[in-house]
BALOPA-200242 format. One record per residue: residue in three letters; y, x, z of N, C-alpha, C, O in turn. Coordinates in nm, 2 decimals, padded with zeros to 4 digits, always signed. Example, Ala and Ser with C-alpha at 12.3 -4.5 7.8 and 13.67 -1.06 7.14 Angstrom:
! residues 2
<tiba->ALA&n_c2->-00.57&n_c1->+01.32&n_c3->+00.78&ca_c2->-00.45&ca_c1->+01.23&ca_c3->+00.78&c_c2->-00.33&c_c1->+01.32&c_c3->+00.78&o_c2->-00.33&o_c1->+01.42&o_c3->+00.85>
<tiba->SER&n_c2->-00.22&n_c1->+01.28&n_c3->+00.71&ca_c2->-00.11&ca_c1->+01.37&ca_c3->+00.71&c_c2->+00.00&c_c1->+01.29&c_c3->+00.79&o_c2->+00.11&o_c1->+01.34&o_c3->+00.80>
! end
This chain:
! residues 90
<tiba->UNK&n_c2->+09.95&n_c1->+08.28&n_c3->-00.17&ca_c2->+09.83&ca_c1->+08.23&ca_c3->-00.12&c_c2->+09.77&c_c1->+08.14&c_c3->-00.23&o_c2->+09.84&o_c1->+08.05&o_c3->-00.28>
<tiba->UNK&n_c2->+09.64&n_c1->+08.17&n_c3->-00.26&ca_c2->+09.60&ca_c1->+08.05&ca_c3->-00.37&c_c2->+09.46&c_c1->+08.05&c_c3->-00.34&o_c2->+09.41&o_c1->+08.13&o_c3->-00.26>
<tiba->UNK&n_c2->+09.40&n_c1->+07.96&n_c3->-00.42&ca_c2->+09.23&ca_c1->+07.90&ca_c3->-00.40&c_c2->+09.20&c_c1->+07.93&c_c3->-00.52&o_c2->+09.27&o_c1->+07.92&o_c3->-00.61>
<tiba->UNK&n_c2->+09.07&n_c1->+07.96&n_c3->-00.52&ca_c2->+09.01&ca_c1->+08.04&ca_c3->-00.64&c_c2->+08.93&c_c1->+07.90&c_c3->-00.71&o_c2->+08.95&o_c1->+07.82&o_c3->-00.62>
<tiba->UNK&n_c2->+08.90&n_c1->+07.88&n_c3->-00.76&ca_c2->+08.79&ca_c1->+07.81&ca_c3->-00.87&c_c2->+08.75&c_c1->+07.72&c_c3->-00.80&o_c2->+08.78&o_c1->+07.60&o_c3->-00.81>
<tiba->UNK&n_c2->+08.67&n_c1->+07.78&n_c3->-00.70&ca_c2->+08.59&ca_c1->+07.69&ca_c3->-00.60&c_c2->+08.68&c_c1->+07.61&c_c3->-00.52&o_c2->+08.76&o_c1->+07.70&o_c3->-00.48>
<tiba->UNK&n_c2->+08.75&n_c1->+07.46&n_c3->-00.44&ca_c2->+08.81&ca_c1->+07.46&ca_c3->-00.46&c_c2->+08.78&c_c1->+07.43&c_c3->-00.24&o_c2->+08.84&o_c1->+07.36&o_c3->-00.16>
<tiba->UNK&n_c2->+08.69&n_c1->+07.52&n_c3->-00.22&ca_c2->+08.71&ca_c1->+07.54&ca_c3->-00.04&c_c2->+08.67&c_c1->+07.67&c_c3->-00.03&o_c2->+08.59&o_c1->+07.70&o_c3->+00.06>
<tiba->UNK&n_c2->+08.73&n_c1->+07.79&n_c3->-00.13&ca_c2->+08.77&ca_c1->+07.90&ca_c3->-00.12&c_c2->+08.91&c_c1->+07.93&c_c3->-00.13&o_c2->+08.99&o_c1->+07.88&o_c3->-00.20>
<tiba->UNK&n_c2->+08.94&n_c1->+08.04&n_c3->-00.02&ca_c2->+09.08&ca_c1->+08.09&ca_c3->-00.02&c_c2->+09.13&c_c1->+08.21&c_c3->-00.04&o_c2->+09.12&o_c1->+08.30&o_c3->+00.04>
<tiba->UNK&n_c2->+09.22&n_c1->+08.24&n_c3->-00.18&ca_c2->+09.17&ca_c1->+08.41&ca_c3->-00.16&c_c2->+09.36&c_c1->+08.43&c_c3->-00.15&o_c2->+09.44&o_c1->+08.41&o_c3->-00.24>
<tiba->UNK&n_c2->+09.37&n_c1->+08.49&n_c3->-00.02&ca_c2->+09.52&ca_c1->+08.54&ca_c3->-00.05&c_c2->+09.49&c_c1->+08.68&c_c3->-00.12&o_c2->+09.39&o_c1->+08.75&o_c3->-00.14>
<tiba->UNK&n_c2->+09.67&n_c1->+08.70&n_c3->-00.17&ca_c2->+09.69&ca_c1->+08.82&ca_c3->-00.24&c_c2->+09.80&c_c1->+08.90&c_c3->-00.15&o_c2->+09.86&o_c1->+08.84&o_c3->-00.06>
<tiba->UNK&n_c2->+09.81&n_c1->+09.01&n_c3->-00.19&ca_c2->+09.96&ca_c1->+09.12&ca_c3->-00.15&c_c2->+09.94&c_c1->+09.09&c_c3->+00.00&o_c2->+09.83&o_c1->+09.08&o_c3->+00.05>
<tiba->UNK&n_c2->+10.04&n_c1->+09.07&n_c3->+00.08&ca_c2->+10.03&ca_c1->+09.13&ca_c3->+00.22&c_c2->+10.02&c_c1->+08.99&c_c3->+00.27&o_c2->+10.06&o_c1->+08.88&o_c3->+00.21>
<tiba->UNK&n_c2->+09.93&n_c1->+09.00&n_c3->+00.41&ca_c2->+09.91&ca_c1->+08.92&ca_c3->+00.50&c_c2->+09.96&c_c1->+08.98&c_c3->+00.67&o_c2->+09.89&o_c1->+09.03&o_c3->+00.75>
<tiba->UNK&n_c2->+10.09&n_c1->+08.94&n_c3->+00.67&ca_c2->+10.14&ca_c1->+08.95&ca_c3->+00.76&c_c2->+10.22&c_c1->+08.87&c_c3->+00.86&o_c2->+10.22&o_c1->+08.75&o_c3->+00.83>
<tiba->UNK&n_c2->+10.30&n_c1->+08.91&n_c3->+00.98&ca_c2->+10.40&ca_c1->+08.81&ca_c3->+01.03&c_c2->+10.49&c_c1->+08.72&c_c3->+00.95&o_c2->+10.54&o_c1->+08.62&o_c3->+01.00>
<tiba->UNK&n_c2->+10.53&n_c1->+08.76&n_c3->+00.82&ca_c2->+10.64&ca_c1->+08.68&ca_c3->+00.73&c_c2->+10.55&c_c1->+08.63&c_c3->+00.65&o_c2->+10.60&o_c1->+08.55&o_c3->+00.57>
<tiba->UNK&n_c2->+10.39&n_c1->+08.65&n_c3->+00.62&ca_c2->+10.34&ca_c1->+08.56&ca_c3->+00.58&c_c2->+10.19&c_c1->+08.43&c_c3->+00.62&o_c2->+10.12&o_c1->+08.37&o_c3->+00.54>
<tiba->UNK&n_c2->+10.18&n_c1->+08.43&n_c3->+00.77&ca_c2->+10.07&ca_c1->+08.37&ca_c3->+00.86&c_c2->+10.13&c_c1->+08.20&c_c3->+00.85&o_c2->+10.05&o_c1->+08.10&o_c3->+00.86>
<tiba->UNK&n_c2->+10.26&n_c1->+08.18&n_c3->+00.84&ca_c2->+10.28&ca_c1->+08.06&ca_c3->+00.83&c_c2->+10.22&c_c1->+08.00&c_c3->+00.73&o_c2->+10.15&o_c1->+07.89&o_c3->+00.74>
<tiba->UNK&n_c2->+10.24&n_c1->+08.08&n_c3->+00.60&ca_c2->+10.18&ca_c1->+08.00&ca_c3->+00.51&c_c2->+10.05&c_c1->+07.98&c_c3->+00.50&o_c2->+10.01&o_c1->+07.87&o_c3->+00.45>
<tiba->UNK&n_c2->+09.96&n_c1->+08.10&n_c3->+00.54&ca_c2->+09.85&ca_c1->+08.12&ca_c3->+00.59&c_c2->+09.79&c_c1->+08.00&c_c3->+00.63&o_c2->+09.73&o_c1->+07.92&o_c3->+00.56>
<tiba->UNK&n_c2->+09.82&n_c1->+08.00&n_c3->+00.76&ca_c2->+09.80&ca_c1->+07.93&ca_c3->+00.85&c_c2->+09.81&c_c1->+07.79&c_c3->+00.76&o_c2->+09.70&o_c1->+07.73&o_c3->+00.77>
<tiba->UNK&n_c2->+09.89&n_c1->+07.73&n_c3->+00.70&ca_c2->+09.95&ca_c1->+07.61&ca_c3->+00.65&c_c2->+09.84&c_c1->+07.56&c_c3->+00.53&o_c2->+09.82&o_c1->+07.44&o_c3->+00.50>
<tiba->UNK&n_c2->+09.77&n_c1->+07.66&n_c3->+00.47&ca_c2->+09.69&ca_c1->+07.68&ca_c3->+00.38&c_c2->+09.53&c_c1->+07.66&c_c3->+00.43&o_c2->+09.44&o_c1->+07.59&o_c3->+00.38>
<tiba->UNK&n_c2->+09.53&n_c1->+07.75&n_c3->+00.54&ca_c2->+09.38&ca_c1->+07.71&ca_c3->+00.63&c_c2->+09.36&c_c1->+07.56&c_c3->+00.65&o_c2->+09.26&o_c1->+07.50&o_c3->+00.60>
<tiba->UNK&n_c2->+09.46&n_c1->+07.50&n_c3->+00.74&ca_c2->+09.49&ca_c1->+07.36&ca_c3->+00.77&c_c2->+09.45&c_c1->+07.28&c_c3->+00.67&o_c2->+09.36&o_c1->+07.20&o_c3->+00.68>
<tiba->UNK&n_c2->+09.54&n_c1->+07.30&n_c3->+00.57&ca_c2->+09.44&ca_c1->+07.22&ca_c3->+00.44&c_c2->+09.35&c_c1->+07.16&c_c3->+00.42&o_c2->+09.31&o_c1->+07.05&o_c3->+00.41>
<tiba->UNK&n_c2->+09.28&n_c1->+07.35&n_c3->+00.40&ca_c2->+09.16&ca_c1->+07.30&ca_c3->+00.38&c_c2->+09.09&c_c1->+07.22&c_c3->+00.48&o_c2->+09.06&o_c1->+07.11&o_c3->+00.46>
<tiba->UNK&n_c2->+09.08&n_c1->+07.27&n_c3->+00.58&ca_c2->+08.99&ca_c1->+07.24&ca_c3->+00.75&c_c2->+09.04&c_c1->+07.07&c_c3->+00.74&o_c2->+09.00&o_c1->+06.99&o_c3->+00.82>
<tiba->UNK&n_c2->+09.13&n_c1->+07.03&n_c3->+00.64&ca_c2->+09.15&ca_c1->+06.88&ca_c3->+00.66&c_c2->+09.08&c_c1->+06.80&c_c3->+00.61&o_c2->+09.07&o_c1->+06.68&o_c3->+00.63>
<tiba->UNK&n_c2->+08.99&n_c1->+06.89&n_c3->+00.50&ca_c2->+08.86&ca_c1->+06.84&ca_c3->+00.42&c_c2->+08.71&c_c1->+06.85&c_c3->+00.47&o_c2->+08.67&o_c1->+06.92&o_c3->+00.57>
<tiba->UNK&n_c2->+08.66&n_c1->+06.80&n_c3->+00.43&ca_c2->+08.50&ca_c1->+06.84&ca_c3->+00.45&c_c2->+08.46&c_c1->+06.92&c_c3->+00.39&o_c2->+08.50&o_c1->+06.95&o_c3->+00.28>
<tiba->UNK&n_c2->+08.34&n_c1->+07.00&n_c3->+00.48&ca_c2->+08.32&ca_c1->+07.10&ca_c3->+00.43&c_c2->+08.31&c_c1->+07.29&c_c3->+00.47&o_c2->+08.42&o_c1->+07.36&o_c3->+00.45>
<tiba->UNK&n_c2->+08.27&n_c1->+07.32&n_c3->+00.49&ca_c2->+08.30&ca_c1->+07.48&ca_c3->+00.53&c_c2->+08.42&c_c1->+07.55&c_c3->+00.40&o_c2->+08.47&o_c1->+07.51&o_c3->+00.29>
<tiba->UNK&n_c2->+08.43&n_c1->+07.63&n_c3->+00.47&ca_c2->+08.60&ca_c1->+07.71&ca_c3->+00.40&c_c2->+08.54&c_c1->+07.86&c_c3->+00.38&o_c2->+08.47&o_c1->+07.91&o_c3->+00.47>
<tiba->UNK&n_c2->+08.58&n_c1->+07.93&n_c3->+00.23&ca_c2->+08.56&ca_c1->+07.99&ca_c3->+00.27&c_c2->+08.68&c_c1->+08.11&c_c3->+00.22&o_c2->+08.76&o_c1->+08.09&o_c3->+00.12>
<tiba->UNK&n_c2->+08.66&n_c1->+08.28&n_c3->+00.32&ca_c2->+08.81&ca_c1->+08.30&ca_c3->+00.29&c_c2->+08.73&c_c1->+08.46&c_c3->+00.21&o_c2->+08.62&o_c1->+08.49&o_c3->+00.25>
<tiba->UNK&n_c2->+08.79&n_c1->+08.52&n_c3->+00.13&ca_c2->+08.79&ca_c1->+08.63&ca_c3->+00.02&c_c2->+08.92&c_c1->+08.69&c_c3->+00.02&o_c2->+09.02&o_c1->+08.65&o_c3->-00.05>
<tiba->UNK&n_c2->+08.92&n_c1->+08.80&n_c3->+00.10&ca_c2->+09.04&ca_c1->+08.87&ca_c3->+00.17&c_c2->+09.04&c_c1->+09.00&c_c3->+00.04&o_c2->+09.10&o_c1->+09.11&o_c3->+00.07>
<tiba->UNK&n_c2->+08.99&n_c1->+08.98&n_c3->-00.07&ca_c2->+08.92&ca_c1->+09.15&ca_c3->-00.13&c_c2->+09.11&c_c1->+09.18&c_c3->-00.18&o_c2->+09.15&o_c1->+09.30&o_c3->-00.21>
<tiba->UNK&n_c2->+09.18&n_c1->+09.08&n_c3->-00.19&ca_c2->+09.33&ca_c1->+09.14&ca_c3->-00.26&c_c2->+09.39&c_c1->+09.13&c_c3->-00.20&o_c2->+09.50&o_c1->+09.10&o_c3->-00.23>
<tiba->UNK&n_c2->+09.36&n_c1->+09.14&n_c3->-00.05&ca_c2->+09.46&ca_c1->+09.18&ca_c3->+00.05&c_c2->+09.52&c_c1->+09.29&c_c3->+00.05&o_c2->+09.43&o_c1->+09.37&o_c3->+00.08>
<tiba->UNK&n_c2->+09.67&n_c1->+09.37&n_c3->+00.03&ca_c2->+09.67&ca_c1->+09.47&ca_c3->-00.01&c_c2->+09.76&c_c1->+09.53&c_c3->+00.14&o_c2->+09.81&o_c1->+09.65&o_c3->+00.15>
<tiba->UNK&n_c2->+09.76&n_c1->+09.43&n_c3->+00.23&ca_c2->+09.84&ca_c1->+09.48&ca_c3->+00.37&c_c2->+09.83&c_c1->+09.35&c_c3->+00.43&o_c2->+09.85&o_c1->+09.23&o_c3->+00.40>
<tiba->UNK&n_c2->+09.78&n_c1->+09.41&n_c3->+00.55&ca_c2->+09.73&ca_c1->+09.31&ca_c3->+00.69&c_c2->+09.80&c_c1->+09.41&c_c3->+00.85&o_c2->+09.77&o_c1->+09.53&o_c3->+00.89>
<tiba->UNK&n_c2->+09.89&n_c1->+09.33&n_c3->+00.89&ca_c2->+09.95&ca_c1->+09.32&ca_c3->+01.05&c_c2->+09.83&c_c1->+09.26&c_c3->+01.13&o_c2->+09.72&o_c1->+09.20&o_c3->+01.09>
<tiba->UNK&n_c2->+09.89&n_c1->+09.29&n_c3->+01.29&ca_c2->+09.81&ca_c1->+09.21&ca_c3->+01.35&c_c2->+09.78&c_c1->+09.07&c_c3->+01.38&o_c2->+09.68&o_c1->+09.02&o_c3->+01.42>
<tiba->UNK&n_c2->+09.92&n_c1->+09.00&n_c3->+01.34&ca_c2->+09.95&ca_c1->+08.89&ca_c3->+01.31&c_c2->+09.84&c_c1->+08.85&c_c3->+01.19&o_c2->+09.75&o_c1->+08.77&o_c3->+01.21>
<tiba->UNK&n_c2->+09.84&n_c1->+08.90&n_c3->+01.10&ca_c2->+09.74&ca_c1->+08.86&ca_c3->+01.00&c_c2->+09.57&c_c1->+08.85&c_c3->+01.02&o_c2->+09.49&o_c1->+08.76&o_c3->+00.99>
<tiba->UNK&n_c2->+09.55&n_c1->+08.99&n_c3->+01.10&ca_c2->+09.44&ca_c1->+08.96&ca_c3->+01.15&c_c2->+09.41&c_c1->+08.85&c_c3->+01.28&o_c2->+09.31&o_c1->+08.78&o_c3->+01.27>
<tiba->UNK&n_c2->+09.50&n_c1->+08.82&n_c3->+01.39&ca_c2->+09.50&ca_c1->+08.74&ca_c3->+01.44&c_c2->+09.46&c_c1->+08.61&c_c3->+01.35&o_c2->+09.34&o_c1->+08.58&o_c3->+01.35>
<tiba->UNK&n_c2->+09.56&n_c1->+08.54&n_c3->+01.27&ca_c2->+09.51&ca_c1->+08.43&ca_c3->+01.19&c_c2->+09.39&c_c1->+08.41&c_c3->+01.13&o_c2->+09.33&o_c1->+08.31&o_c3->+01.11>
<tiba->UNK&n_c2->+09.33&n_c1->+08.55&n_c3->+01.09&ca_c2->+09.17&ca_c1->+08.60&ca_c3->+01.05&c_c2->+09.10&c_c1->+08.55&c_c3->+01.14&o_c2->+09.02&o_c1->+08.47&o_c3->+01.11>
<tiba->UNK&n_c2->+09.10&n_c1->+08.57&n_c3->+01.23&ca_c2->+09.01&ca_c1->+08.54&ca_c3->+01.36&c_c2->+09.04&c_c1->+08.44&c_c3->+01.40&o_c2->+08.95&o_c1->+08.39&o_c3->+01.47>
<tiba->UNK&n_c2->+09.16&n_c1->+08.36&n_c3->+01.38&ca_c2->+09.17&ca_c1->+08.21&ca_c3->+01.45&c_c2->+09.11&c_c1->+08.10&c_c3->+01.33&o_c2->+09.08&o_c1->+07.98&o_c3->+01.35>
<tiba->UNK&n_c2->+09.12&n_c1->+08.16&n_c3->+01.24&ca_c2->+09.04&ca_c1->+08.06&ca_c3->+01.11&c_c2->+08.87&c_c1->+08.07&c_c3->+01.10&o_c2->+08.78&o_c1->+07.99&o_c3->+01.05>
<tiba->UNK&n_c2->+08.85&n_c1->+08.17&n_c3->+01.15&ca_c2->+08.71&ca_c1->+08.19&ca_c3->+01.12&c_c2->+08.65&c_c1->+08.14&c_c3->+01.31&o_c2->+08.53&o_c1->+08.11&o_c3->+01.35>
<tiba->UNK&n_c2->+08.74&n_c1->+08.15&n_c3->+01.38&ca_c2->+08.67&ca_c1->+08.07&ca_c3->+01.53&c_c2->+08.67&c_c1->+07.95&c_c3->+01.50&o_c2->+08.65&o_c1->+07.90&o_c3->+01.61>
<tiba->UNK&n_c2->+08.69&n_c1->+07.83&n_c3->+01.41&ca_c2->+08.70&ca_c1->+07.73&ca_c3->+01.37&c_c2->+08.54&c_c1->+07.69&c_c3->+01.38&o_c2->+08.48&o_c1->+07.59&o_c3->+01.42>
<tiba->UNK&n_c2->+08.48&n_c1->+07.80&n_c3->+01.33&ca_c2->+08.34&ca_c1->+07.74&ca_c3->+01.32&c_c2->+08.33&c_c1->+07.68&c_c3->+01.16&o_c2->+08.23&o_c1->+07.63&o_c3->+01.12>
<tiba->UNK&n_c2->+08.46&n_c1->+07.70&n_c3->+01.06&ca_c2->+08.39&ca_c1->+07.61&ca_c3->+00.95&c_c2->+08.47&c_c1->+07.74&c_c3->+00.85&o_c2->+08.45&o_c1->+07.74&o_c3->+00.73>
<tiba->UNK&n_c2->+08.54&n_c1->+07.81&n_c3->+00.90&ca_c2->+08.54&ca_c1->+07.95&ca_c3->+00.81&c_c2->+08.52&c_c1->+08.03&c_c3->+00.78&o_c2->+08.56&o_c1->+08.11&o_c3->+00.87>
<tiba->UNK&n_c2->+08.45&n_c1->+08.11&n_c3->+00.68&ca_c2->+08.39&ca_c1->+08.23&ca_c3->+00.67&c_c2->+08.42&c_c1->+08.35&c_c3->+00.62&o_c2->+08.46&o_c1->+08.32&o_c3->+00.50>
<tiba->UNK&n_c2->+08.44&n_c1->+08.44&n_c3->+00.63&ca_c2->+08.49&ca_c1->+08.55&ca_c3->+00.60&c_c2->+08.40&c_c1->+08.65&c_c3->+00.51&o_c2->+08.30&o_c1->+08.72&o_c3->+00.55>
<tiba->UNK&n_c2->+08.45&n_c1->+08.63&n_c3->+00.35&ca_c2->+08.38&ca_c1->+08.68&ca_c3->+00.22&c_c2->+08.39&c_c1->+08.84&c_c3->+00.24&o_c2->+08.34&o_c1->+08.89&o_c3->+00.34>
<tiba->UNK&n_c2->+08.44&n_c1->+08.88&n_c3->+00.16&ca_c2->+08.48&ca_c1->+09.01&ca_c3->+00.10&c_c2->+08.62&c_c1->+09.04&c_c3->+00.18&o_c2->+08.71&o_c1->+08.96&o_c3->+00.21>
<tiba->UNK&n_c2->+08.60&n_c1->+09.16&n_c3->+00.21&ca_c2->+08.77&ca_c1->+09.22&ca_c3->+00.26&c_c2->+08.80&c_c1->+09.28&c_c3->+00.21&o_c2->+08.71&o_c1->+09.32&o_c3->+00.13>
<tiba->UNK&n_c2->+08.90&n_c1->+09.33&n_c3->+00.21&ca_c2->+08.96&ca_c1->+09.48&ca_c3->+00.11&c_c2->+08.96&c_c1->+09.56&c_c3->+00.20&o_c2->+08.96&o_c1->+09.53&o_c3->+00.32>
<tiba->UNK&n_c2->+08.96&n_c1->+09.73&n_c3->+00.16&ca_c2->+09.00&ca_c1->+09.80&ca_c3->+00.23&c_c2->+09.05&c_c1->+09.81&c_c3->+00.37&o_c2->+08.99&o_c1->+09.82&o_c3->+00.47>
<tiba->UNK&n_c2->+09.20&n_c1->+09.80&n_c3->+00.33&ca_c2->+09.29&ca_c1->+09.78&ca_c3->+00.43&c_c2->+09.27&c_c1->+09.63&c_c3->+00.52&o_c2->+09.34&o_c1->+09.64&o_c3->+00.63>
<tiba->UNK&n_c2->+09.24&n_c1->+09.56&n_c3->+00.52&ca_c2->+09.18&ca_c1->+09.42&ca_c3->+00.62&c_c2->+09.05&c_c1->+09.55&c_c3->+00.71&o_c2->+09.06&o_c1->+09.57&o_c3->+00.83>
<tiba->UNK&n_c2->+08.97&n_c1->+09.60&n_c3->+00.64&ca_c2->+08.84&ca_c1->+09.65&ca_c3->+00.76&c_c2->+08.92&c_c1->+09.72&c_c3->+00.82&o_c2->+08.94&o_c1->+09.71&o_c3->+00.94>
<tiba->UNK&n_c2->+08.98&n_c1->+09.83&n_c3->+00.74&ca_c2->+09.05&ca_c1->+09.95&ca_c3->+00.83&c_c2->+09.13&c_c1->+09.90&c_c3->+00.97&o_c2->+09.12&o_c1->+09.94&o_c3->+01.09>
<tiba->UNK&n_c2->+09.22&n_c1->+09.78&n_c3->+00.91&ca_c2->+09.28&ca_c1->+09.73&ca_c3->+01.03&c_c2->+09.23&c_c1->+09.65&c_c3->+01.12&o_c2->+09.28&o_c1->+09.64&o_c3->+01.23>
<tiba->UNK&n_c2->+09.12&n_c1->+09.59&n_c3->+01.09&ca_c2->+09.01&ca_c1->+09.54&ca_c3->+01.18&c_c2->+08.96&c_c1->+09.63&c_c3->+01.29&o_c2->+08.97&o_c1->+09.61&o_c3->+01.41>
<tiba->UNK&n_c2->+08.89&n_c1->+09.72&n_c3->+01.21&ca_c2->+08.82&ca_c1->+09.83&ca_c3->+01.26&c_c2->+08.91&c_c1->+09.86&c_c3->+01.38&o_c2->+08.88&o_c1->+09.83&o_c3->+01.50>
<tiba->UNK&n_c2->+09.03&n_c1->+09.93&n_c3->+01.32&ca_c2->+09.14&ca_c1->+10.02&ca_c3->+01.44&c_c2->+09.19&c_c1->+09.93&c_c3->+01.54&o_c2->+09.25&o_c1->+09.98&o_c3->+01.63>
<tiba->UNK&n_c2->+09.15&n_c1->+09.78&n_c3->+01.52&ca_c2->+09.20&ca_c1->+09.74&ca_c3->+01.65&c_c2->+09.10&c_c1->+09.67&c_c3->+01.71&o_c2->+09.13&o_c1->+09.57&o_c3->+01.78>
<tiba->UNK&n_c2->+08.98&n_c1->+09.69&n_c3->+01.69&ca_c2->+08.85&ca_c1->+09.63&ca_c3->+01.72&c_c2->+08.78&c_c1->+09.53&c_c3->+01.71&o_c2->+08.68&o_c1->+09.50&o_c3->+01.76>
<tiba->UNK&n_c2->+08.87&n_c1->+09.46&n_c3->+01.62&ca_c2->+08.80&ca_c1->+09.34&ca_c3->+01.56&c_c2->+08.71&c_c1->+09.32&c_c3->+01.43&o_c2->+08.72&o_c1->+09.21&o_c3->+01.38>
<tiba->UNK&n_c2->+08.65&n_c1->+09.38&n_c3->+01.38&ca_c2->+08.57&ca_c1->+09.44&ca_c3->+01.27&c_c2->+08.44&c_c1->+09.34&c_c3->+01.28&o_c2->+08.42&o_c1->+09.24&o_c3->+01.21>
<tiba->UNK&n_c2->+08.34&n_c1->+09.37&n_c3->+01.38&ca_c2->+08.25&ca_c1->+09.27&ca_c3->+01.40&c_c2->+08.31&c_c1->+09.13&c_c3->+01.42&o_c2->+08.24&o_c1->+09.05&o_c3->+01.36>
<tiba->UNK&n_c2->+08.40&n_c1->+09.08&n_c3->+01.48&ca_c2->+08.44&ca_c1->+08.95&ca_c3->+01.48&c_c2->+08.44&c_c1->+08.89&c_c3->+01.34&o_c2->+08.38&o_c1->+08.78&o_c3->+01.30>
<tiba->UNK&n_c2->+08.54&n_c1->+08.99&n_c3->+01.28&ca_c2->+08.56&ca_c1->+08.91&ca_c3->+01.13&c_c2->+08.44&c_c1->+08.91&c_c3->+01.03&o_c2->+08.42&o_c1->+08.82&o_c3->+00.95>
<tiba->UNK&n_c2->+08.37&n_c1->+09.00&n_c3->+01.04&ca_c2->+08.25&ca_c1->+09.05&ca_c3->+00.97&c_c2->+08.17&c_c1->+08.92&c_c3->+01.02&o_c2->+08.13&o_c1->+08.84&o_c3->+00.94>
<tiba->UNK&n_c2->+08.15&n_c1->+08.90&n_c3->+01.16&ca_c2->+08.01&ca_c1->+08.83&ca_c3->+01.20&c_c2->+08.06&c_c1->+08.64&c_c3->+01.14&o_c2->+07.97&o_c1->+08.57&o_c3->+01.11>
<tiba->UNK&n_c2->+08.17&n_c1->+08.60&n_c3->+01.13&ca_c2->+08.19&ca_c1->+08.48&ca_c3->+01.08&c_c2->+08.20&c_c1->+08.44&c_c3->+00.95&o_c2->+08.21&o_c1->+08.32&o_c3->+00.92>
! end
């Protein structure tokens, strides 16, 4: 998990799953401790569970997260389990 340049951007890499939403999660928190809107850049997500998307959707219902670029595999698995506009619309 790391932050890009900007420094209330979040861009994880490699997989976002159950073995890794803790950190996720731990990472979100962070930021959301600051002022400010958050924002998240999923584009090197290279594997996403539902667990992962879950935390997608619980960071961006915050109201102060936004959901950049996704990769591939984040829409695909959005899509297939119908959360696609959710993550798209925040």
């Amino acid at each position: 998990m790391s932050a890009t340049a900007d420094p209330r951007a979040i861009r994880p890499s490699g997989p976002l799953t159950i073995a890794d939403v803790v950190e996720f999660h731990s990472t979100i928190r962070t930021h959301l401790d600051q002022e400010g809107p958050v924002a998240l850049d999923l584009s090197a997500v290279e594997q996403v569970d539902t667990a992962g998307l879950q935390a997608i959707v619980a960071a961006a219902k915050t109201g102060r997260v936004t959901v950049g670029v996704m990769s591939e595999s984040v829409r695909q698995a959005a899509e297939l389990v119908g959360l696609a506009a959710v993550v798209a619309a925040r």
